[in-house]
C-alpha positions in Angstrom: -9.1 29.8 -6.6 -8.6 28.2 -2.8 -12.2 29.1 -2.2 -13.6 26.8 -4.9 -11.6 24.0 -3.2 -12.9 21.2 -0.8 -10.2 19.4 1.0 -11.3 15.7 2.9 -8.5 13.8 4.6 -8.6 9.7 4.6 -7.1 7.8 7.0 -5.9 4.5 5.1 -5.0 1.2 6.3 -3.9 -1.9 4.3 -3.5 -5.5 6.1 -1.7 -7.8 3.7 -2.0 -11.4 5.0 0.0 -12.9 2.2 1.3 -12.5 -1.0 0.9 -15.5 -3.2 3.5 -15.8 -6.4 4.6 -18.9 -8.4 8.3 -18.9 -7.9 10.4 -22.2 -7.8 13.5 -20.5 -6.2 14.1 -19.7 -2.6 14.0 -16.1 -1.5 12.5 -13.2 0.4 9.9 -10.9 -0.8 9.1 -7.3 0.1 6.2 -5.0 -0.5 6.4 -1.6 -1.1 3.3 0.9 -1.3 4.1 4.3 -3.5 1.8 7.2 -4.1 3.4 9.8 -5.8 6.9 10.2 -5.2 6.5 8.8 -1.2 7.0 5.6 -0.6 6.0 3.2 2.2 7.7 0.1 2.8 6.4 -3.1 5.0 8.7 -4.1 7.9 9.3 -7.3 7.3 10.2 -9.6 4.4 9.4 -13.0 4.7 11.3 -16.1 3.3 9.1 -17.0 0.1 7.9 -20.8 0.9 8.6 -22.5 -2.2 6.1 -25.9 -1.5 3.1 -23.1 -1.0 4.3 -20.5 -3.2 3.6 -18.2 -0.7 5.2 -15.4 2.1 3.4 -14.7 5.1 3.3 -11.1 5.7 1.0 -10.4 8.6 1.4 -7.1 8.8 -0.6 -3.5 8.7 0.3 -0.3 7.5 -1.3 3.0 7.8 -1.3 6.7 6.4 -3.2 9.4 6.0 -4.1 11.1 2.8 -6.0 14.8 1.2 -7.7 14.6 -1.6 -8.8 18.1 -3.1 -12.2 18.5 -5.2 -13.1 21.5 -7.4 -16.6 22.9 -5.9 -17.3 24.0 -9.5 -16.1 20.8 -11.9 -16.5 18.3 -9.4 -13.3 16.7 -10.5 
């Protein structure tokens, strides 16, 4: 039933600095964050720095999310 339901809604918020991948090869990398079927892409892609093996991202993105909890199972 909707009575044995508890509903608490998270604000979220990642800040990726940079993503770090050992590729020899020039080219930009994206980041995508999926839950479900929604998806939530970053803005920008950065050029992949090849000496570093690194892209500097510098960015933050934010959403809010319900989770629902059974009063009775817990789960």
């Amino acid at each position: 039933m909707l009575t044995d339901r508890a509903a608490y809604k998270y604000k979220v918020k990642f800040f990726v600095k940079k993503v770090s991948i050992a590729i020899s090869f020039p080219c930009n990398m994206s980041i995508v964050y999926k839950k479900g079927k929604k998806k939530i892409p970053f803005t920008k892609e950065p050029a992949l720095d090849i000496k570093k093996y690194e892209a500097r991202f510098e960015e933050t993105i934010e959403f809010e999310s319900v989770f629902f909890k059974s009063k009775s199972t817990g789960k």
